[in-house]
Structures are given as C-alpha cells and as structure tokens.
Steps between C-alpha positions, in 0.01 A plus 500: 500500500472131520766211485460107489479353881682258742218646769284797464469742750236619705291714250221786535563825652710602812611121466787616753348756729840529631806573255888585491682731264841348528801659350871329557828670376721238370876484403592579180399274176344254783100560418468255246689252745242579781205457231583204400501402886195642576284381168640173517509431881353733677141542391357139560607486883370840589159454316470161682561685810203693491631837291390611140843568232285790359768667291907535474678722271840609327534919553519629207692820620678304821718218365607386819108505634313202515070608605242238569113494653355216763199524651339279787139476634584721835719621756473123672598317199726684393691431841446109486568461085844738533562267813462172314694609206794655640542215766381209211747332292531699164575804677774291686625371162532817336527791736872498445499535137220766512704712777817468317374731203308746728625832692189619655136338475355747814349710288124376516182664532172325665184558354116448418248582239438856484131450487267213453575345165828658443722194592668294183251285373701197373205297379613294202844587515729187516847466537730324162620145585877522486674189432736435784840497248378884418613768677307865490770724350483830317375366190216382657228710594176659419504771257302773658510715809399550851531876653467551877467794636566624878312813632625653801254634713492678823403284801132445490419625174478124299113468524436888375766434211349138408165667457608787282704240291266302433231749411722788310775259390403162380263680242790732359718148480240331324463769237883479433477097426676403824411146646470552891605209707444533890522814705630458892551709790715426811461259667553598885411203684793369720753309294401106595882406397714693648772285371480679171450895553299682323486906445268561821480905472418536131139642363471375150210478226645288196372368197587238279411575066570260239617614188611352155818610476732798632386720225148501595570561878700821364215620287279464805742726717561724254084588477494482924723754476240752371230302689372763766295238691840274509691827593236593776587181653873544497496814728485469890746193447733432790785457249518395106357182396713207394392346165631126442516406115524108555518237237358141591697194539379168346401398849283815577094489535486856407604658159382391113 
C-alpha cells in the first residue's frame, strides 16, 4: 500500500492518536473537481501545518460523496495545526474553489485508536510525486479498495465492543483473507476547533480493511454473513452499521 514520496509521513502505529472520518456531499459531477483541488493543493499546506493526509476516497456507491482520513498527534495539535492551516495562505488561495463544489462537509466524526496498536500504521507508505501540469482526475488512482465501517453503539459501550472485536472478530476476518487496517472508537474529548463541528453525540467503533478489488470485499461479506462470531457482534447495535466501499485517489496514503 505504498506510493513514491514528496514527504513521508509519520510511520509506526497509532501515528495519529487522534483522527477524523470526514464525509462532504458535493454538487453534482463536482468530485473530481474538488479532488483535483485537494490532491493537488490541499495536502502539502495541511501536512506542513502539523496534520497527517492519511487517506481520501471516491464512494463507490455515493457519486456525489467525497471521504477522506487526517490524523494529528492530540487534542492540542490538532487545535494549533487546523488553526495554522485554515488561517495560512493555501487555504486562503483555494477555499473558494473547494467551497464552490461542496454542499455539506459537517458530517465528521472524531476519533482514536480503539486499543493500543490499532491506529494506521503508515510506516513506509509515501505519497506519488505529481508533476505540477498533472491534475488527479478519475483515471488516476489506485486500483484497490478501502472499506470503512461505522458501528453504532449505545453510549458507553465502545471499550466492551473494542474488546470483543478484537478477540472474536479479527480472527474470523483473518480466516476470510481480509487485510485489517486501523480500528477506532469515539473520540469524546471536547472538540479543540470549534470552527469546524464535528458529530459530538455519536458512539462509534469503525474499522478500516483493505482489499484487492470489489469482488473480494463481496466474497468476504458474503462468508460474514454466515459468520456467527461476526453476527454475535452485530446484535445489541444502536442502529445498522454503515459500510463505505471507497476507491483510492492517486494522492491517497491508504489503498494498493
């Protein structure tokens, strides 16, 4: 899941002990505009900031969806990078151009590793050089894909739901061939920026699993579904889990 680098980012796991799930609606036939923003703008100027690009995505099923990861060493930095960068010059330059193809980008979820170890671990993974008279467009991304999925869970119940998934779950995903990513849980700290919400209430448990293409994620949910460990898991839910199918773009530290 490696790429060529302009600058690698921090590596080893829980690099970012604190992480957003960010998901923006856009206007229609405009995420390919915004990508081509963000990959080629955006990315440099937030990472010099102080923040971690871990991951942003196309959804597959959501063609007006645009999803992307960034983590940050705490609650602290996180409040002095977002500061910098949305007050700094590039955001200045381009915030515009970026609104412009966006309807909503509130939808954002604050969180840290579910358990020690469980963050992304990024080590060796490098970003492509893109030369500046190439744009990211559709054509131009990685060829696998990342899945994300968002457990609801009753208030209070994200420690007791971590432990059972990583002891009854992992093992089951494992046997099926699935590559596991990073696990989180809410974050409930405060929100440091309060400039940019983020969904304060929610109790989530999500996971992130790599996979080689769309086939092989459906193979894998077609054997969950007769999983009983997997299906243990899924009762006592406060409501259905989401599942994300995201493909990579060019830009993206995460994906094949």
């Amino acid at each position: 899941m490696s790429l060529p680098v302009n600058a690698p980012p921090k590596s080893g796991l829980d690099a970012s002990p604190v992480v957003e799930l960010r998901q923006y609606v856009l206007k229609p036939s405009q995420r390919d505009t915004l990508i081509g923003i963000f990959d080629g703008h955006l990315i440099k100027g937030q990472e010099e900031a102080g923040m971690t690009i871990i991951g942003q995505f196309r959804d597959i099923d959501r063609p007006d969806m645009f999803v992307w990861l960034r983590g940050f060493d705490g609650m602290e930095v996180r409040k002095n990078a977002l500061a910098a960068f949305y007050e700094g010059p590039v955001w200045a330059a381009w915030r515009d151009a970026a609104n412009a193809a966006m309807i909503s980008s509130d939808d954002v979820l604050l969180l840290k590793p579910a358990w020690s170890g469980a963050g992304f671990d990024l080590t060796g993974s490098q970003r492509a050089d893109l030369p500046g008279d190439k744009k990211p467009n559709r054509d131009n991304r990685l060829s696998g894909i990342v899945v994300i999925r968002i457990h609801h869970l009753r208030p209070g119940a994200e420690a007791d739901f971590a432990s059972r998934f990583k002891t009854d779950a992992i093992p089951v995903l494992a046997a099926l061939g699935a590559r596991p990513l990073a696990a989180f849980v809410s974050e409930h700290a405060d929100n440091s920026f309060p400039r940019l919400p983020v969904r304060t209430s929610e109790n989530v448990f999500i996971t992130a699993t790599g996979f080689d293409s769309t086939d092989a994620h459906a193979s894998l949910e077609a054997a969950l579904a007769t999983a009983p460990a997997w299906q243990a898991l899924q009762s006592g839910l406060a409501r259905p889990t989401e599942t994300l199918r995201l493909s990579p773009t060019s830009q993206s530290l995460l994906g094949r």
